[in-house]
N, C-alpha and C positions, 0 to 999 in steps of 0.2 A: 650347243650344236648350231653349224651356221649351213641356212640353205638358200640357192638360189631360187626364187618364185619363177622370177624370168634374166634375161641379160639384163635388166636392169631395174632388179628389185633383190637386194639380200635382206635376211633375216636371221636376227640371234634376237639372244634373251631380253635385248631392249624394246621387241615389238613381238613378242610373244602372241598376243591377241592377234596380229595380221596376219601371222603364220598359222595360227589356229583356223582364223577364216581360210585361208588358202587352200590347208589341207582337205579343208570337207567337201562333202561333197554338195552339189547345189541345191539340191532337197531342201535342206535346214536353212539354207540362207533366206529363200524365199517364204520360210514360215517365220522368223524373225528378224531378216532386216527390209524391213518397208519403212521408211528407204533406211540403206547401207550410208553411214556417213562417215567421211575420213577426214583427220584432222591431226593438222599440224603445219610446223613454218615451211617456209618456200626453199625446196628443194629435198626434202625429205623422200622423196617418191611417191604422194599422191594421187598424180595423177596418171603414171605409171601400173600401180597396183591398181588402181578404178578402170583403167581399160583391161585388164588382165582379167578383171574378175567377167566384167562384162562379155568379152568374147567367150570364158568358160561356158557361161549362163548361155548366152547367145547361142555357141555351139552344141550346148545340150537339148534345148530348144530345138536345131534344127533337126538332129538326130533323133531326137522322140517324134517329131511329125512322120520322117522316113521309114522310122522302125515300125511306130503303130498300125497294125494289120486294120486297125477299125477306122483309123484317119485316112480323110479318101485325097488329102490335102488338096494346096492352092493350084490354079494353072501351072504360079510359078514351078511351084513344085514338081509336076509332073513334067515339065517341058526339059528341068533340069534331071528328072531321072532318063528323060530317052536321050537329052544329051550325054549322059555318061553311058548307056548301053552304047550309044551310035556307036561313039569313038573306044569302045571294048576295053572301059575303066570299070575296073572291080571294085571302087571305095566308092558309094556316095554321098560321103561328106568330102573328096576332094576337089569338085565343081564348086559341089554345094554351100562350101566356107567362103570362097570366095565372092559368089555371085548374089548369096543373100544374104551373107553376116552381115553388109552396110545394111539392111533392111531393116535387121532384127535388132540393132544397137546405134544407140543415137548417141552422139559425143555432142556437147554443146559447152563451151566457155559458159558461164553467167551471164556475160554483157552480150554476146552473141545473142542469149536468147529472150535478153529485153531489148535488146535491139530488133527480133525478128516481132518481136510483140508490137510494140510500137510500131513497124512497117502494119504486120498485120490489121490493127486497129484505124491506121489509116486506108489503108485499101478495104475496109469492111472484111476481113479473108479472117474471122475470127474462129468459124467452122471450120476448115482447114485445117490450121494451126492446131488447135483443139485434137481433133481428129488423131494426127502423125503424131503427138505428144503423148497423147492415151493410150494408143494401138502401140508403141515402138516395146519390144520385148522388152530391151532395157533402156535406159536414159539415165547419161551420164552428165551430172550437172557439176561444171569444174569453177574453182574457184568463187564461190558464192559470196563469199565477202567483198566481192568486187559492185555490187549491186545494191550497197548498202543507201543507195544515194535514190534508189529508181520503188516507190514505193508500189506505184501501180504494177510496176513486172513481177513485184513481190505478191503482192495480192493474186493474181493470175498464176503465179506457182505454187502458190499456198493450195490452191483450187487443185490444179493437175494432181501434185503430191497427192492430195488427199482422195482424187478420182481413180488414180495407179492403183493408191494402199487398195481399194473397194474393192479393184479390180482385180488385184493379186498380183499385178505388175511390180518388179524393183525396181527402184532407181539410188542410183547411188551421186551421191554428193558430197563434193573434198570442200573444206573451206579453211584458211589458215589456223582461226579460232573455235572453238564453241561460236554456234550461232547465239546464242543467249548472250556471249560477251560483246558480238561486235555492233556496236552503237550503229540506228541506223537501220537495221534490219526488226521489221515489225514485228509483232505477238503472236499473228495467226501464219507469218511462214516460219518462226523459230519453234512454235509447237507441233509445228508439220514436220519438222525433221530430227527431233528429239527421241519421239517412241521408238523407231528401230533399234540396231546396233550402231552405236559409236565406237570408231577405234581411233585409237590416237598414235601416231607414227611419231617414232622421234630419232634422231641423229642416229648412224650406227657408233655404237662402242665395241672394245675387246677384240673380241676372235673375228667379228662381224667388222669391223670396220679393217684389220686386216688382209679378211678376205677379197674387200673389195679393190686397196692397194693393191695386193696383187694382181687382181685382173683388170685394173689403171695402167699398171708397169707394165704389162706382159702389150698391150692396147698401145702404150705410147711411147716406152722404153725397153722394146724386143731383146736389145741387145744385153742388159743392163744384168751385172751380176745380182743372185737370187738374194743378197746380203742386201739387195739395194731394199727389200720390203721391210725387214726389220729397221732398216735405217730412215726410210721415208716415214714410217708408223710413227717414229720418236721425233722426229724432227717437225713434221706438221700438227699442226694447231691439232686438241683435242676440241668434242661436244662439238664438230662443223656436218655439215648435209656431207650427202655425197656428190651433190655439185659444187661445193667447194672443195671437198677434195680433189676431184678430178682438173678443177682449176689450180687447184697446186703443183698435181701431177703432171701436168701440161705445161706451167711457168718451170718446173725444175727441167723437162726432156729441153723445153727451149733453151735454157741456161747450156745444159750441156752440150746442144749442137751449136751452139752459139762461139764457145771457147773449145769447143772438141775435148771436150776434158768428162770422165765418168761424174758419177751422182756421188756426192761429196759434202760435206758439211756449207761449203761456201755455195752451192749450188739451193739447198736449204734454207738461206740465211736469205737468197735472193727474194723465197716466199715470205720467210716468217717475217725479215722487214719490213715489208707492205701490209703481211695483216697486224703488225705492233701500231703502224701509223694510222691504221683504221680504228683500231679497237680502243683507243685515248679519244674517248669525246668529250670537248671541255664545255665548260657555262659560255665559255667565250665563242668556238664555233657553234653552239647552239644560238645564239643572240643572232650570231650575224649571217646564218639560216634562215631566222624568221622574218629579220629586215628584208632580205631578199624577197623573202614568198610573199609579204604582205607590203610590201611597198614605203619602209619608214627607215627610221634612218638610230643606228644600232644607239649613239647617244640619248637619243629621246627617248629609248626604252628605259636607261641607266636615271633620267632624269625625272621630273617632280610630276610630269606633265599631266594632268586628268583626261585627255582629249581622248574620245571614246576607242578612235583606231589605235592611239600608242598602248590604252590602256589591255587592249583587247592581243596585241602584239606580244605586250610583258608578262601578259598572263598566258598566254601558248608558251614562251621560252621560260617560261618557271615551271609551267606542267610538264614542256620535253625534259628542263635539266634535272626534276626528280628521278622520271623515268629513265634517262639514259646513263643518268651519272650517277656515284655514288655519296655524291653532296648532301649536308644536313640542310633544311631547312634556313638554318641562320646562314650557312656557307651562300645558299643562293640569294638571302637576303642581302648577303651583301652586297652580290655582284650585281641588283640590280637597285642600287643608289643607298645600300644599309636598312633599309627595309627589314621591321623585325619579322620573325617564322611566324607570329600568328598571321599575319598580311600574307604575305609568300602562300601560307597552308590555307586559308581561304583564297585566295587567288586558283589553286589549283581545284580546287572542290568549286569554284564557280565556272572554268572551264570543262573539268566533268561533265558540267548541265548542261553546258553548252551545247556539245557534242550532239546531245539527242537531238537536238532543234536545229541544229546547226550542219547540214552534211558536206558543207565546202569547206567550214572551219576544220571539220575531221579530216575531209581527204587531205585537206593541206599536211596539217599534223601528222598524217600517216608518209604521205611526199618528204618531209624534210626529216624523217625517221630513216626511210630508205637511204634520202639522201647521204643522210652522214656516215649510216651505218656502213656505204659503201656498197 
């Protein structure tokens, strides 16, 4: 069974668990997810589903202060109930979503909020900060793995998290990986956000990713016979986000108005083209990735050299081309001057260690992942 959360979140049997969260009601979320953490690659709908949940919470929130006969609530609150009497509104949560949901729910990017940290700590505004972190209903903390670099912002949310959970407060946090996996991110904030609920979002399949062609086509090819969803399904790349499909959906309606011609095998082949010349990543454009990022020149990696930057160059472009290719050991050895796989596989276990010590060497590594990947 495939259902929509919102216009832009479906779910079938491959996210079972976010559909599960979805259903219930917010009660049980705030007795077991402190904090809510959502995980998975870039474009799956994380950040999507984490506001979703958030304004639920939010909105339930505001509706128990209004309803409870014993809560004498805020100014705000009362200022917002004679405005909906003034103006002879019978709902009040129809002001009331508007005017105090940005109150009760705070959205914040990661780097946003080590960025506001570091202003903070310059300007002494550490009480403050504190303060609107602690008291916010909910707090949406997005892409966390983007901070893997900022140890002090990390330590300072390790702290809040753990003031929220006291508090009873949720906060929910998307981050591509497990916090535990991504190098970089410390002890005391990967243990702060472990206890709650993890769910893990993954690509739509089946009847799920289907549904969402349809409502792609219906969004950007109005006109388009209904045989076009079965055709589009088969023709685009399987196991992609739903922002990449929606980019497919989008390069195929361009194809179409482009030659005025309906959605068509050649119209398909314009997409699946470009994602065949993405999806071949060789040892060779890895190498000459890394010369770029690092400044060296792709021969000298190929060659005998011991010089610490070549050495440090060849060992990132033999730890990307395990990870991205599906080269043996000796295959990469070769391609970088015959070098046998015990070299190569030590090489790649010494950039490993790297990584933890190193967070420029990582971002790079992560930069020219993106890069190739497209």
């Amino acid at each position: 069974m495939v259902r929509a959360v919102t216009p832009l979140f479906y779910y079938g049997l491959e996210n079972r668990l976010a559909g599960y969260v979805c259903d219930q009601s917010v009660s049980p979320l705030l007795e077991i997810a402190r904090p809510l953490l959502l995980v998975g690659q870039s474009g799956v709908g994380k950040t999507a589903l984490a506001l979703h949940l958030a304004q639920r919470i939010g909105i339930d929130s505001i509706w128990d202060r209004l309803t409870d006969p014993g809560d004498s609530g805020s100014p705000d609150d009362d200022d917002l109930r004679r405005s909906d009497t003034a103006s002879g509104k019978t709902s009040p949560t129809s002001t009331t979503t508007s005017k105090v949901l940005s109150s009760r729910v705070l959205y914040q990017p990661a780097v946003d909020f080590a960025r506001e940290f570091a202003s903070s700590i310059d300007s002494k505004d550490m009480p403050r900060l504190r303060k609107k972190l602690d008291e916010a209903c909910v707090w949406v903390i997005d892409d966390l793995h983007l901070i893997a670099d900022k140890t002090p912002a990390q330590e300072e949310l390790a702290a809040r998290l753990e003031a929220r959970d006291a508090a009873g407060r949720i906060t929910i946090v998307t981050c591509r990986r497990l916090p535990s996996e991504i190098r970089g991110l410390r002890p005391p904030l990967v243990s702060r956000t472990l206890p709650g609920l993890t769910v893990e979002l993954r690509p739509p399949e089946g009847e799920t990713r289907k549904a969402i062609i349809r409502e792609l086509v219906l969004a950007h090819l109005p006109d388009a016979d209904p045989d076009t969803w079965s055709l589009l399904d088969g023709g685009l790349q399987s196991c992609v986000t739903v922002r990449e499909l929606e980019a497919g959906v989008k390069q195929v309606a361009m194809w179409c108005r482009m030659n005025d011609a309906p959605v068509c095998p050649e119209a398909l082949q314009s997409v699946v083209g470009d994602s065949d010349k993405t999806e071949k990543i060789s040892i060779k454009s890895i190498t000459s990735a890394v010369a770029r990022q690092l400044g060296v020149k792709s021969s000298e990696m190929r060659s005998g050299s011991r010089r610490q930057n070549i050495v440090r160059a060849r060992s990132l472009a033999m730890w990307l081309s395990r990870k991205l290719t599906d080269s043996s050991l000796t295959h990469i050895g070769d391609a970088f001057g015959g070098r046998d796989h015990s070299t190569v596989l030590h090489a790649i276990r010494k950039m490993e260690a790297s990584f933890d010590d190193d967070a420029d060497l990582r971002r790079a590594a992560d930069q020219i992942s993106e890069r190739l990947a497209g």
